[in-house]
N, C-alpha and C positions, 0 to 999 in steps of 0.2 A: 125518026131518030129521037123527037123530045120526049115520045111516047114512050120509046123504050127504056131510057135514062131515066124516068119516073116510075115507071114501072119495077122496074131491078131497083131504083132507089127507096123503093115502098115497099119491094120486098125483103130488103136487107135490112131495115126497121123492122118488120113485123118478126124475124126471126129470133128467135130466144137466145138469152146470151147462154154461152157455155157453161157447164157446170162446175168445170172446176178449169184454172188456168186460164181467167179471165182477171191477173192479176195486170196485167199492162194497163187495161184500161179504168181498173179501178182507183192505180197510184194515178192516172191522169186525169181523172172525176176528182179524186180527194185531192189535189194541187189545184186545178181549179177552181172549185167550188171554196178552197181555203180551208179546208176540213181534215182531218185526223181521221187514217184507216178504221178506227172503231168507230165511229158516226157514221161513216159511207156503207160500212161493210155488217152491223150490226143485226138490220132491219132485213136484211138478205139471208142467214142466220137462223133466224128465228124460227122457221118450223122444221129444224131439221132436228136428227133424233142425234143422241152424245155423239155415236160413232159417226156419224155422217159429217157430225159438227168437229169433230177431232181429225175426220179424213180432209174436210174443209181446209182447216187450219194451217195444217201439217203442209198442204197442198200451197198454198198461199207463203210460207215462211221457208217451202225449197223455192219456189220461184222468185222472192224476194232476193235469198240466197245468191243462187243461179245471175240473177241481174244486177247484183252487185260485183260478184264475180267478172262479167261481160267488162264492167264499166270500169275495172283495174285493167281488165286484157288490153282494151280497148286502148288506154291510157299508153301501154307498153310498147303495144303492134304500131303505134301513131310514130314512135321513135325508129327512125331511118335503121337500115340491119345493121349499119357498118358501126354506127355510132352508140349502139347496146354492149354494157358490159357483161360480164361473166353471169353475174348476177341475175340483169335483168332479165339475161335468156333461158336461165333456170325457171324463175319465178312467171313465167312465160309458159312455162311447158306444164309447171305443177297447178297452174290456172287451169290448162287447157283439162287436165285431169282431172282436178275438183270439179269442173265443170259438167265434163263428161258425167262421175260417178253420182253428181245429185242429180242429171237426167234422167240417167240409169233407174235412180231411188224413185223419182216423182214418175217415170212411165210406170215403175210396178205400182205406184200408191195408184196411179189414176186405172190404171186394168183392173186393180184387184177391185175399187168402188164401184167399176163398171159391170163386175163380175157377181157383186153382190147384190147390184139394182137388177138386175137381170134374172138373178133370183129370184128376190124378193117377187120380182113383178108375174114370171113364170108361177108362182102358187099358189093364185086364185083359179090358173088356168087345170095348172095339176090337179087341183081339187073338182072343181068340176069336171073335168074327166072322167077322175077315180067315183063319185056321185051318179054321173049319166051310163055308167058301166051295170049295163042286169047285175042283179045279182045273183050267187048260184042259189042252187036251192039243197037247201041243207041237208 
């Protein structure tokens, strides 16, 4: 049994963090550690090309979004039904909405980055293909 809890424990270490939407644990590194999202997030950054770095970003500031969003719903739903006014239960639903439509936003940013590395990575393969293919003869 301790062998297996160390072992799934070593292997959930060794696995690579996510590429993008790996903002929960970075706001709880940069809270810890005492440090401001550009220190934390900076050095991570760095070799990635504008569009990757702009997909990055974009990535990071709807999930920011989104989790602020959470953290008003959250605040609202905590409030008993009977005892919510008119109000609160509007601002309740148009939550739930904004909610929704930047998920909506950030599934397509994150397929379409997906869609592009996939690319990218398919054509070295495409090429030597089209290279190992005879050629005719003219």
């Amino acid at each position: 049994m301790e062998l297996r809890r160390s072992i799934s424990a070593s292997a959930e270490a060794e696995r690579p963090m996510k590429r993008y939407g790996a903002v929960e644990e970075t706001e709880w590194k940069a809270e810890a550690l005492g440090r401001s999202d550009h220190h934390l997030l900076s050095p991570a950054l760095l070799g990635l090309f504008p569009e990757e770095l702009k997909t990055q970003m974009d990535d990071i500031q709807l999930c920011k979004d989104i989790m602020n969003l959470k953290k008003e719903l959250q605040s609202l739903v905590a409030i008993p039904e009977k005892e919510k006014t008119k109000m609160e239960k509007q601002r309740e639903d148009e939550l739930i909405q904004k909610i929704h439509r930047l998920v909506q936003k950030r599934d397509f940013l994150v397929d379409d980055a997906e869609v592009e590395r996939l690319r990218e990575e398919s054509l070295p393969v495409l090429q030597l293909i089209k290279e190992s293919r005879p050629k005719a003869a003219a």
